[in-house]
C-alpha positions as CSV (number, residue, x, y, z in Angstrom):
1,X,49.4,29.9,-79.2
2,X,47.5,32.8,-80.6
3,X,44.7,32.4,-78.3
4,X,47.0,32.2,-75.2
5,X,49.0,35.4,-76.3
6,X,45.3,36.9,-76.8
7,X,44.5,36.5,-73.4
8,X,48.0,37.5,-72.4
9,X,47.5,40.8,-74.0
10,X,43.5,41.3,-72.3
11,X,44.8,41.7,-68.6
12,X,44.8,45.1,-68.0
13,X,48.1,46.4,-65.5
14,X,47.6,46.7,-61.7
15,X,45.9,49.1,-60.2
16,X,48.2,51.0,-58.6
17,X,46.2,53.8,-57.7
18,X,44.9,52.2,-54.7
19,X,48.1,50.5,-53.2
20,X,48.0,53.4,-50.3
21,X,44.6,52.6,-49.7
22,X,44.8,48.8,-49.8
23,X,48.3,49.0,-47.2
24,X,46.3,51.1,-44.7
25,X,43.1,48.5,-44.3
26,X,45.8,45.9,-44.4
27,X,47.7,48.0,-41.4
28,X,44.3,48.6,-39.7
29,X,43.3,45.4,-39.1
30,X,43.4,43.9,-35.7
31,X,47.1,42.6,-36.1
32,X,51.0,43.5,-35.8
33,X,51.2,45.0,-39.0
34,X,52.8,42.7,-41.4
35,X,52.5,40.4,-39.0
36,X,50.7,37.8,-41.9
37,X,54.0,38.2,-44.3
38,X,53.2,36.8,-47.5
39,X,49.2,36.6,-46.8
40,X,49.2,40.4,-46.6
41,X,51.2,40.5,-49.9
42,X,48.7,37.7,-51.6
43,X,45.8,40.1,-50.4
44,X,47.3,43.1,-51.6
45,X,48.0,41.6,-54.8
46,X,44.5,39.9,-55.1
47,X,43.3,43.6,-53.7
48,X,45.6,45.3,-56.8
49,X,43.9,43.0,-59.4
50,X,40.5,43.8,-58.4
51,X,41.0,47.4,-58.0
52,X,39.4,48.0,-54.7
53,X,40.7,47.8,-51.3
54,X,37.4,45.6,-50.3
55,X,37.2,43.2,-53.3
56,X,33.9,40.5,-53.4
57,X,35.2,37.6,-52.7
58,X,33.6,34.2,-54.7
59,X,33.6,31.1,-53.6
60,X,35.7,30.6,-50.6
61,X,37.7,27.4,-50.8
62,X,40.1,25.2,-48.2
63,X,42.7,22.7,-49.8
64,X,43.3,19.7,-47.2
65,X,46.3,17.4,-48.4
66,X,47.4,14.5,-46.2
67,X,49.4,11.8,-47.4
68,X,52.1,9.3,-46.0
69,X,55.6,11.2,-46.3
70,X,57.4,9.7,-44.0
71,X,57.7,11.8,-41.1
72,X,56.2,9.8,-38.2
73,X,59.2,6.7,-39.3
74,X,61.4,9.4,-38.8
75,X,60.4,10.1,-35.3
76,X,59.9,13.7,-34.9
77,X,55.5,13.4,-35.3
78,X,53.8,14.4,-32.4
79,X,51.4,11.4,-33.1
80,X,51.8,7.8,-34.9
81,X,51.6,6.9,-38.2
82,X,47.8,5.4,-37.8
83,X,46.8,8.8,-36.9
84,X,46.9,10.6,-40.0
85,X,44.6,7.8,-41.9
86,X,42.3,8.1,-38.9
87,X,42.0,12.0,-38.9
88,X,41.5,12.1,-43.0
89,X,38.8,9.6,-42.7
90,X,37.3,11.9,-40.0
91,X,38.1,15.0,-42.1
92,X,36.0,13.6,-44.7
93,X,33.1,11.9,-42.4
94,X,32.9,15.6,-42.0
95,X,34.5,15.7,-37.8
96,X,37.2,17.0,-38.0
97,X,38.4,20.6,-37.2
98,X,39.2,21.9,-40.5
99,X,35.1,20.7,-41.0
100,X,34.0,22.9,-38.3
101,X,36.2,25.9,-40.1
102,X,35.1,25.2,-43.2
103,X,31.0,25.8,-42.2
104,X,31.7,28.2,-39.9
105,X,33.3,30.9,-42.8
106,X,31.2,29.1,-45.6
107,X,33.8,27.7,-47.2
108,X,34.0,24.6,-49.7
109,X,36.4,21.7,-48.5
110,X,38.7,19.8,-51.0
111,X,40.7,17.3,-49.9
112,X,43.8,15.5,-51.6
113,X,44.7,12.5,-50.1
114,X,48.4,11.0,-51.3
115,X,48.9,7.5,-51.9
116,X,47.6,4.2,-50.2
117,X,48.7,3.9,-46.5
118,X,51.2,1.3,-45.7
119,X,52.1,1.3,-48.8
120,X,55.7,1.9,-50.3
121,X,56.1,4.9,-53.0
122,X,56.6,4.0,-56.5
């Protein structure tokens, strides 16, 4: 616990300083402003933490989950239920759109698959 509160106690507050800064590049950009909703308040937040309103960004990463909820038995899918098994094994062949994305901004894909297909939940 003491370690945990220690670490706690080490981040420093938000920058607030910059928040009129940050909001106008946000506004500037080539978009309805606030037109991304809670994106623009993630990136002012991440923007905040940072303390610049053009903060380095690491290593860009895409999370991909896909799993069999149900949806398709229900009748309002756009596509049947031996679709989605088909697309992830594409998506992880590489094929897929979200693959094309993923190189094109230079981003690392991770994918979550849910449970076996066909199978019931437990």
């Amino acid at each position: 616990m003491k370690k945990s509160l220690q670490t706690i106690q080490a981040i420093p507050p938000l920058n607030r300083e910059i928040e009129v800064q940050v909001q106008a590049h946000l506004d500037d950009l080539t978009k309805p402003q606030g037109s991304l909703g809670r994106l623009e308040e993630l990136a002012m937040r991440y923007c905040l933490i940072h303390g610049t309103h053009l903060p380095m960004l690491g290593i860009k990463r895409i999370y991909c989950f896909a799993g069999d909820h149900g949806v398709a038995a229900e009748g309002v899918s756009a596509y049947p239920k031996a679709v989605t098994p088909q697309m992830v094994s594409n998506m992880l062949a590489g094929g897929a759109a979200i693959n094309v994305l993923t190189r094109h901004v230079n981003a690392e894909l991770v994918a979550e698959i849910g449970r076996d297909w066909g199978q019931p939940p437990k």
